[in-house]
N, CA, C and O atoms as a GROMACS GRO file, in nm:
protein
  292
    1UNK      N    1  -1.818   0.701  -0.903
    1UNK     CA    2  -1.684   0.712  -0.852
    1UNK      C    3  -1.587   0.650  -0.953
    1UNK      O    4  -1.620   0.543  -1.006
    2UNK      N    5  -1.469   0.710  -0.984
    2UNK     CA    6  -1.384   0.654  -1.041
    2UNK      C    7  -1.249   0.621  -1.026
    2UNK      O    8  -1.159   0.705  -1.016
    3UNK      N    9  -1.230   0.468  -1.024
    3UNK     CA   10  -1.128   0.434  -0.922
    3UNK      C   11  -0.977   0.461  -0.982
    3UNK      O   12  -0.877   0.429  -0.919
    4UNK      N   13  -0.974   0.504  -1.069
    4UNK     CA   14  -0.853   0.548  -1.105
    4UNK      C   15  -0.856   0.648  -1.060
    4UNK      O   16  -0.767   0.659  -0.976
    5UNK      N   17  -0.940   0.770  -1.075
    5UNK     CA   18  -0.903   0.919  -1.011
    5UNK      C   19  -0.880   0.855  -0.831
    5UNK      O   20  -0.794   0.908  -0.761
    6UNK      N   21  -0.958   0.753  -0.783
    6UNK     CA   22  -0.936   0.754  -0.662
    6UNK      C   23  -0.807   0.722  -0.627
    6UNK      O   24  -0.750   0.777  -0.532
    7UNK      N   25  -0.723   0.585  -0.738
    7UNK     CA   26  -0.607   0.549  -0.669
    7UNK      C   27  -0.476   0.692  -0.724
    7UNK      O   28  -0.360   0.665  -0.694
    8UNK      N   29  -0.496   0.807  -0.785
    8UNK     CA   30  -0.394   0.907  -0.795
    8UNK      C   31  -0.420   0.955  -0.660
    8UNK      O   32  -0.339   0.920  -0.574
    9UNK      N   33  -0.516   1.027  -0.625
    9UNK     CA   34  -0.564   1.083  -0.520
    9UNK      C   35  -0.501   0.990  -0.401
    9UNK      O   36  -0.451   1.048  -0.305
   10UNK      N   37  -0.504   0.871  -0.405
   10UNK     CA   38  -0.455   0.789  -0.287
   10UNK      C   39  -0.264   0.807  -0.278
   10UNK      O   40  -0.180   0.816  -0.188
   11UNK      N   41  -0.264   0.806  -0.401
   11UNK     CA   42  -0.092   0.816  -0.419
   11UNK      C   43  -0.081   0.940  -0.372
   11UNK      O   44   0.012   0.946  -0.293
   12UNK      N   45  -0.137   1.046  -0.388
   12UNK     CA   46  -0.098   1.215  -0.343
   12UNK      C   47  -0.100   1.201  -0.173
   12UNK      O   48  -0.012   1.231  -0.091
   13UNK      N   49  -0.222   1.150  -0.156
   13UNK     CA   50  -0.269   1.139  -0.031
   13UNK      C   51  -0.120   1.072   0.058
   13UNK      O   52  -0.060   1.141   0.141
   14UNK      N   53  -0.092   0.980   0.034
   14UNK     CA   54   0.026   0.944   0.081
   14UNK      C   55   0.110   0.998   0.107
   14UNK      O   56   0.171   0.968   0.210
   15UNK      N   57   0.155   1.111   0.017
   15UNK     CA   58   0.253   1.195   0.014
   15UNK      C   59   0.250   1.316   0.127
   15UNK      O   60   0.353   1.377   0.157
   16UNK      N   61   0.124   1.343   0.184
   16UNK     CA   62   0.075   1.436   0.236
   16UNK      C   63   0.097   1.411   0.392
   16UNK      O   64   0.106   1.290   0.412
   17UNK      N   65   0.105   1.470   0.482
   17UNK     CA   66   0.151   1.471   0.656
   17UNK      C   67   0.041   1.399   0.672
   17UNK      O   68  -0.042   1.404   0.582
   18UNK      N   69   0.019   1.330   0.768
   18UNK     CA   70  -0.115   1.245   0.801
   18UNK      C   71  -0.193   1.409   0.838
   18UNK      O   72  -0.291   1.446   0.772
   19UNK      N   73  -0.146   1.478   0.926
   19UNK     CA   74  -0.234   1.561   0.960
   19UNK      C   75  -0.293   1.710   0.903
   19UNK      O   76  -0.349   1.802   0.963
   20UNK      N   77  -0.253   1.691   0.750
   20UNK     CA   78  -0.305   1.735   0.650
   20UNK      C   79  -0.377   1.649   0.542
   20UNK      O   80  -0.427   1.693   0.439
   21UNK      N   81  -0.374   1.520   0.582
   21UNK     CA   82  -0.459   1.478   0.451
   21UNK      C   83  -0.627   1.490   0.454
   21UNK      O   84  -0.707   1.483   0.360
   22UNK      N   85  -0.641   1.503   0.546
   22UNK     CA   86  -0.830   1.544   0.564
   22UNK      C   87  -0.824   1.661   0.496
   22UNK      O   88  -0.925   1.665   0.425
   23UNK      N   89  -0.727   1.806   0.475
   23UNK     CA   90  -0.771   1.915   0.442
   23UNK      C   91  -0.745   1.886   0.282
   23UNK      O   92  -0.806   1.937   0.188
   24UNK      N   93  -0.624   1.779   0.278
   24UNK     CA   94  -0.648   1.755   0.120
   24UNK      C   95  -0.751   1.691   0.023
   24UNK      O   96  -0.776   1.724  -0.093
   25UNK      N   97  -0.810   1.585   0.102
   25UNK     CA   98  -0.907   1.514   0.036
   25UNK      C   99  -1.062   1.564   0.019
   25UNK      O  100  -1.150   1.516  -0.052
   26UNK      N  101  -1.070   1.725   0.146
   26UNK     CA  102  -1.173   1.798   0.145
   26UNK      C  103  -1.184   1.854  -0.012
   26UNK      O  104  -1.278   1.849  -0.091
   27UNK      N  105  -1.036   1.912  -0.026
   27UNK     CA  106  -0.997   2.004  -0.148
   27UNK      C  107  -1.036   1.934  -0.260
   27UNK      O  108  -1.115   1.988  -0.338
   28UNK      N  109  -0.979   1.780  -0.289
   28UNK     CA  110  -0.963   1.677  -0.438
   28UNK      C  111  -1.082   1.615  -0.455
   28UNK      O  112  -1.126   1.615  -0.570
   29UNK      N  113  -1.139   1.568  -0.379
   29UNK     CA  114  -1.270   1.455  -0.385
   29UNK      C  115  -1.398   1.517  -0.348
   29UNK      O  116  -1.413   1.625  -0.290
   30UNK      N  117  -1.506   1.418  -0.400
   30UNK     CA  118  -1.650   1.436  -0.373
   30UNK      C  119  -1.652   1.316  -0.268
   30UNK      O  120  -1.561   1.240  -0.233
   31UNK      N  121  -1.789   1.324  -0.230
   31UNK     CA  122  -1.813   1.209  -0.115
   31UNK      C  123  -1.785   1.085  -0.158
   31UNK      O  124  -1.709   1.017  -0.090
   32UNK      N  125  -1.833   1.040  -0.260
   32UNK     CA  126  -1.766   0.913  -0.302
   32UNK      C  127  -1.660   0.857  -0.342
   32UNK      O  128  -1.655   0.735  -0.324
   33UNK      N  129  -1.562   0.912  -0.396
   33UNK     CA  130  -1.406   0.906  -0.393
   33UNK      C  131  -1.373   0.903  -0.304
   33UNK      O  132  -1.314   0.797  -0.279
   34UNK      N  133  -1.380   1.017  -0.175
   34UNK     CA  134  -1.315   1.034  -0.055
   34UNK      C  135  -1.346   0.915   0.019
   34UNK      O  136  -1.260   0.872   0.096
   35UNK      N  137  -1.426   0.871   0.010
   35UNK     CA  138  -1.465   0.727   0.075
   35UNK      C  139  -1.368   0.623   0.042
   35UNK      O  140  -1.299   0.559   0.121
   36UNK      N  141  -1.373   0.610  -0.128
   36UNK     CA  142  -1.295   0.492  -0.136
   36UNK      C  143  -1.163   0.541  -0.137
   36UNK      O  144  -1.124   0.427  -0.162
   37UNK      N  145  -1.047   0.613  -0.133
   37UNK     CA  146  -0.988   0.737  -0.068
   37UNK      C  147  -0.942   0.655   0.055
   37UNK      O  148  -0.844   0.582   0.072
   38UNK      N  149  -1.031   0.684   0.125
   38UNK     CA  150  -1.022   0.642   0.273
   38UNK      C  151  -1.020   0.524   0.280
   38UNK      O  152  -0.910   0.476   0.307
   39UNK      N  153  -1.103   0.457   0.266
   39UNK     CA  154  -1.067   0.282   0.262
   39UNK      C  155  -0.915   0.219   0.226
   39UNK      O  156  -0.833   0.144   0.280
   40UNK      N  157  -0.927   0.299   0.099
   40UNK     CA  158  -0.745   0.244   0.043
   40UNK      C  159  -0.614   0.303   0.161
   40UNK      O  160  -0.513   0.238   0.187
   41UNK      N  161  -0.647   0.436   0.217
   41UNK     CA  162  -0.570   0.481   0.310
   41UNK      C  163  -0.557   0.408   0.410
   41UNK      O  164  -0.442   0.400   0.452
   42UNK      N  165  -0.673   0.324   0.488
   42UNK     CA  166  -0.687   0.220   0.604
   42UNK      C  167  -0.630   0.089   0.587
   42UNK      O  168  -0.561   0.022   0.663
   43UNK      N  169  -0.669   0.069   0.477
   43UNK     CA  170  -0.576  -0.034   0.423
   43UNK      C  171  -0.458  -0.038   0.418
   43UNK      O  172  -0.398  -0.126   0.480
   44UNK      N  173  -0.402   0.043   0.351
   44UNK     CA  174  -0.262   0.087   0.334
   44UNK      C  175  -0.172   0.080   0.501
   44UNK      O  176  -0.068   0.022   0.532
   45UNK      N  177  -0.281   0.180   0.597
   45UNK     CA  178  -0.213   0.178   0.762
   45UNK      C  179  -0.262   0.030   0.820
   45UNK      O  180  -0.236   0.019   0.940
   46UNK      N  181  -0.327  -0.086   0.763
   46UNK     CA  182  -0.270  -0.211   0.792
   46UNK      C  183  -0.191  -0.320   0.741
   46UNK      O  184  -0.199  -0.438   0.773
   47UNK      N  185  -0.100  -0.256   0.644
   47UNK     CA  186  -0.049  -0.333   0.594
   47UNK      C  187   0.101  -0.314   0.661
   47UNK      O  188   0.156  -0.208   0.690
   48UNK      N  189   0.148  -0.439   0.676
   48UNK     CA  190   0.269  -0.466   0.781
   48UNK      C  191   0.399  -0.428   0.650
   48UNK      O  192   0.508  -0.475   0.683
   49UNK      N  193   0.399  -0.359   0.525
   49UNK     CA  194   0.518  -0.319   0.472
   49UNK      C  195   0.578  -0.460   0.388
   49UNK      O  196   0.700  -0.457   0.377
   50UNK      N  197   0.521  -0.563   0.338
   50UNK     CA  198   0.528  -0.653   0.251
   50UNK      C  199   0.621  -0.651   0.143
   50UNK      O  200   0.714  -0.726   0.114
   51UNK      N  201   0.571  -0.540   0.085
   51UNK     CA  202   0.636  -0.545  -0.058
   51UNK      C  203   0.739  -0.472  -0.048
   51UNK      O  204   0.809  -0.442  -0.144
   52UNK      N  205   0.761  -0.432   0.079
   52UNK     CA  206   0.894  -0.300   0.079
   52UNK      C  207   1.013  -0.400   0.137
   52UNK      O  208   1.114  -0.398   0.067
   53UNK      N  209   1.017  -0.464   0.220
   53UNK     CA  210   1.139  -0.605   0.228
   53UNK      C  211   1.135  -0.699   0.181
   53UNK      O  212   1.029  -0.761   0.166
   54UNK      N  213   1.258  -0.743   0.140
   54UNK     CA  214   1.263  -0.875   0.044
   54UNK      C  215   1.198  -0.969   0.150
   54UNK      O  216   1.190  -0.951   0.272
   55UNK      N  217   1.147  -1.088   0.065
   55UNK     CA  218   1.098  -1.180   0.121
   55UNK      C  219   1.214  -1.262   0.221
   55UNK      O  220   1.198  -1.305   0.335
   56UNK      N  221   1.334  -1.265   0.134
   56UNK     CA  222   1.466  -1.309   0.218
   56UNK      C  223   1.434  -1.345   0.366
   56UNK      O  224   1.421  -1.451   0.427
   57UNK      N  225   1.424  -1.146   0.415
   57UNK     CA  226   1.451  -1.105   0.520
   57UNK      C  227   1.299  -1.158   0.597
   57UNK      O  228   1.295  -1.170   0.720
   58UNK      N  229   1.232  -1.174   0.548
   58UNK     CA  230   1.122  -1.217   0.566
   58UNK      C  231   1.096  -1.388   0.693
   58UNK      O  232   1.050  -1.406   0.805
   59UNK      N  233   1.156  -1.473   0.591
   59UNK     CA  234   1.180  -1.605   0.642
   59UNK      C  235   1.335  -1.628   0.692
   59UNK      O  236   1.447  -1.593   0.655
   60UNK      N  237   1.289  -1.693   0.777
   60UNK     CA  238   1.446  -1.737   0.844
   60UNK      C  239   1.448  -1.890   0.794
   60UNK      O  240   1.371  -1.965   0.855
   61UNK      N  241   1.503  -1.930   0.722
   61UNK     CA  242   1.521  -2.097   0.636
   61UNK      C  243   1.677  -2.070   0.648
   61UNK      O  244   1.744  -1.975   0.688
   62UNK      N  245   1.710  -2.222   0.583
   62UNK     CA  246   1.863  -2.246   0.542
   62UNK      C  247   1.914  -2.168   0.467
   62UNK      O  248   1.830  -2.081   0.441
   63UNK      N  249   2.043  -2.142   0.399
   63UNK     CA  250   2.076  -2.120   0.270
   63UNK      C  251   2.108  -2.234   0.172
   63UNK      O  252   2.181  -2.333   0.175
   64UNK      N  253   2.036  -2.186   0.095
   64UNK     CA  254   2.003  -2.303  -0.031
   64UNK      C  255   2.124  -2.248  -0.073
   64UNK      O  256   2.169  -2.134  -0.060
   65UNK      N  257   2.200  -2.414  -0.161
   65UNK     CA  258   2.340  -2.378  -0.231
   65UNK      C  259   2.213  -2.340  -0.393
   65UNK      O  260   2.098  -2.380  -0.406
   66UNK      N  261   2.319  -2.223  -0.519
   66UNK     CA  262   2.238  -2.229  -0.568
   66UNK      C  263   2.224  -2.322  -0.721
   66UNK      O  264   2.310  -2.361  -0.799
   67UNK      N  265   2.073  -2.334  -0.721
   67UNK     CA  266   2.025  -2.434  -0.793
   67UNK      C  267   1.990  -2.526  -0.743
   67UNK      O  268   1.972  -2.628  -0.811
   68UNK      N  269   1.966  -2.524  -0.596
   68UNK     CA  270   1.902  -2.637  -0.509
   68UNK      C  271   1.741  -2.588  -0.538
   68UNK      O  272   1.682  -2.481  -0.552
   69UNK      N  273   1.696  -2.774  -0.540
   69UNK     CA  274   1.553  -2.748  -0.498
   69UNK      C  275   1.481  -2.740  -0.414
   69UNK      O  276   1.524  -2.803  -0.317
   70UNK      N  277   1.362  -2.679  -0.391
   70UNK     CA  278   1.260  -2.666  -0.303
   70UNK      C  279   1.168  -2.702  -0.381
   70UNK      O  280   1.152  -2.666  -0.497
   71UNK      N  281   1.057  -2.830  -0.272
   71UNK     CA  282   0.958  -2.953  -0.309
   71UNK      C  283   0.980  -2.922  -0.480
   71UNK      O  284   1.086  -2.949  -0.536
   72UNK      N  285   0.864  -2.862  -0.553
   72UNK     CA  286   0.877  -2.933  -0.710
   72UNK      C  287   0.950  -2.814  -0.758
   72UNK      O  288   0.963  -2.818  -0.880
   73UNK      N  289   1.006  -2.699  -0.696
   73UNK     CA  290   1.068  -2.600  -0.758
   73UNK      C  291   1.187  -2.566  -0.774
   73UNK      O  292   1.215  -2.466  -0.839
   0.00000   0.00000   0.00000
């Protein structure tokens, strides 16, 4: 298996209606890609969207004036 062909395939896959991506990954992959394919896809539907909002919005803290520190930073 090769995990680069798997993570393009994962990026297409994404792109695809959920309820067409089984007929796509029938089409692109062998059994072992489609596997790891699938894993990265499951993964992907548990991930709570992290990297897509700023961390900002993330934490509710003070507003730091700026150039204030936090502990050694």
């Amino acid at each position: 298996m090769n995990r680069r062909r798997a993570k393009e395939i994962f990026d297409h896959a994404l792109d695809e209606e959920p309820a067409r991506r089984d007929a796509f990954l029938e089409r692109t992959c062998g059994p072992a890609t489609r596997r790891e394919v699938e894993r990265l896809l499951a993964a992907h539907a548990r991930s709570d969207g992290f990297l897509r909002r700023p961390a900002a919005d993330r934490v509710q803290a003070e507003r730091l004036a700026p150039g204030a520190r936090v502990g050694s930073y």
